[in-house]
N, C-alpha and C positions, 0 to 999 in steps of 0.2 A: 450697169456701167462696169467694164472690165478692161482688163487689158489693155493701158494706157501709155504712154511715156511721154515726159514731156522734159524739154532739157532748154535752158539757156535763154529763158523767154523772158522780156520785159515789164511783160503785161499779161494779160488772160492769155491761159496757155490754150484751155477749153472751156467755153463758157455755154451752159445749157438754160435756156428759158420755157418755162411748159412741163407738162404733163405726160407720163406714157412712154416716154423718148427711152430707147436703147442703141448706147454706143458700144460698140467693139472693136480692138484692134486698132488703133490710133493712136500717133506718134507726132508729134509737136516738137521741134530742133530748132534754135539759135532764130525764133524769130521775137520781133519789140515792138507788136502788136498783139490783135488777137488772133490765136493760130485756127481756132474753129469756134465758130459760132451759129448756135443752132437755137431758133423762136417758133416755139410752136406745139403742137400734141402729135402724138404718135409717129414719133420718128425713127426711123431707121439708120441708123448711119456705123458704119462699120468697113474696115480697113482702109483708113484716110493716111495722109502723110501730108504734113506741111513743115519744109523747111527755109530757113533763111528768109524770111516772110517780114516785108517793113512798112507799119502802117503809120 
């Protein structure tokens, strides 16, 4: 897990569940739910952007 930001959030900015998982490159802005939400094994997820986001 690297290279993150997460700015102004309510609740889970990033929230990872599972095994293996590699995030990079993800930015979470000004939202008041969860801005990513990842269940599972071997994930990839890398250069996301969630902003203003209301859950």
């Amino acid at each position: 897990i690297g290279g993150h930001g997460v700015s102004l959030n309510a609740s889970f900015g990033i929230q990872v569940t599972g095994n293996n998982n590699s995030l990079t490159d993800n930015r979470i802005d000004r939202n008041t739910g969860i801005g990513l939400d990842v269940a599972g094994n071997h994930n990839l997820i890398e250069a996301d952007q969630v902003s203003a986001t209301v859950q």
